[in-house]
C-alpha positions in Angstrom: 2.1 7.4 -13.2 1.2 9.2 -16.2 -2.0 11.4 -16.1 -2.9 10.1 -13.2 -2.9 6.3 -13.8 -1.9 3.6 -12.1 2.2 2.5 -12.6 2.3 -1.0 -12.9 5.0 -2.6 -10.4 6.3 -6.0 -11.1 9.1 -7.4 -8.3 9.7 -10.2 -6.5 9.5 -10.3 -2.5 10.5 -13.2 0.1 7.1 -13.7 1.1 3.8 -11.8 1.0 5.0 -9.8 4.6 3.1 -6.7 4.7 6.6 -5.1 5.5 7.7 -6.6 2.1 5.2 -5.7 -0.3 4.9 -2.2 0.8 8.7 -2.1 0.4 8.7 -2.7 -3.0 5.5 -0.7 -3.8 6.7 2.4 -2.0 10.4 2.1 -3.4 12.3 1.9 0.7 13.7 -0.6 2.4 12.0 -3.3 4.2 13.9 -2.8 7.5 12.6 1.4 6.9 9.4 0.1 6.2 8.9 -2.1 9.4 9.9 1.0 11.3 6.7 3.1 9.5 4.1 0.1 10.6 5.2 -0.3 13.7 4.8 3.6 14.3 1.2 3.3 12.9 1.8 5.1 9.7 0.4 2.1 7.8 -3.0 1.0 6.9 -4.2 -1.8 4.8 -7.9 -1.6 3.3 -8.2 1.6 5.6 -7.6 -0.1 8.9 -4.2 0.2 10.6 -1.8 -2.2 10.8 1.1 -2.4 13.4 2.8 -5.7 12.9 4.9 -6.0 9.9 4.3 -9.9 8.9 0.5 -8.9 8.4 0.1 -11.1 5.4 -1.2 -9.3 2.7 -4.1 -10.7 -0.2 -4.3 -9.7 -3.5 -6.6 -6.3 -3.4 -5.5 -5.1 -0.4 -4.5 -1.5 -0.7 -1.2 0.2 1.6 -1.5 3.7 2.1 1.1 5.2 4.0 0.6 8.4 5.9 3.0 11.0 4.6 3.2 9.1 1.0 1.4 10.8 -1.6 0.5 6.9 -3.2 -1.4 4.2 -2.1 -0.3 0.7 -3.8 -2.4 -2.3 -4.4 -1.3 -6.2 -4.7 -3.0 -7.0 -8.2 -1.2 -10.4 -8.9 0.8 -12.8 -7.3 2.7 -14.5 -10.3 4.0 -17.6 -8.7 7.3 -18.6 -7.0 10.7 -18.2 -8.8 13.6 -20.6 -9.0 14.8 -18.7 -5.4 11.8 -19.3 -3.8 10.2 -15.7 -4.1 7.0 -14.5 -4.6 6.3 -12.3 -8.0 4.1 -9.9 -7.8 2.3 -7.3 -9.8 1.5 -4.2 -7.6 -0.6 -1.0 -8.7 0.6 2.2 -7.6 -1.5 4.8 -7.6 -1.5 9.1 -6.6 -3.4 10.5 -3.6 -5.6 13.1 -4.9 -5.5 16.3 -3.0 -8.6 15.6 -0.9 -6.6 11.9 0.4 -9.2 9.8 -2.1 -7.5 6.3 -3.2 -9.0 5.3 -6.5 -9.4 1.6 -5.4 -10.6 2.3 -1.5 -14.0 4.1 -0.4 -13.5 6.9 1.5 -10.4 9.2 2.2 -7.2 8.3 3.1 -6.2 7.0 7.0 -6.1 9.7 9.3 -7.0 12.1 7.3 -10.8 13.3 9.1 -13.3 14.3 6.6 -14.6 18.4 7.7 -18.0 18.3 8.8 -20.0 19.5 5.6 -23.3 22.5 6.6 -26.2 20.7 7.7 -24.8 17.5 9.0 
């Protein structure tokens, strides 16, 4: 990410497993990051997900509580010879205040403070 935009991701996953995608996009390992959905660190599109084959659709955004990205499936490329999915993912900072570019509100489980007068 330079000057706070987006890095493009391009990879290839078995299959369009939520487990798999956020994988690649947050640079673990699928088996590590099984373990963070299933511990409800994940969200997709700001609503938590706890089983790690949620299939995922291009535009959905994975935020990750204790990541300081959020990463969003742009483009699914096609199959290769292997039988994988490419894919073109958009990672992108947290700003300070947990606001993803690409989602409305702040980041998951992060509770907004109560501003005067509401």
């Amino acid at each position: 990410m330079i000057n706070g935009m987006p890095a493009t991701i391009r990879g290839t996953v078995a299959s369009l497993r939520l487990d798999a995608v956020a994988a690649l996009g947050f640079s673990t390992s699928r088996t590590k990051m099984a373990e963070e959905i299933k511990a409800a660190r994940v969200w997709v599109n700001s609503r938590q997900v706890l089983d790690p084959s949620h299939q995922v659709r291009v535009g959905d955004a994975i935020t990750a509580r204790g990541r300081r990205v959020s990463v969003k499936l742009q483009e699914v490329t096609g199959e290769t010879k292997k039988g994988r999915m490419g894919v073109i993912l958009l990672r992108q900072a947290i700003d300070g205040g947990g606001e993803v570019p690409w989602t409305q509100g702040g980041s998951p489980g992060r509770e907004r403070e109560p501003q005067p007068g509401e």
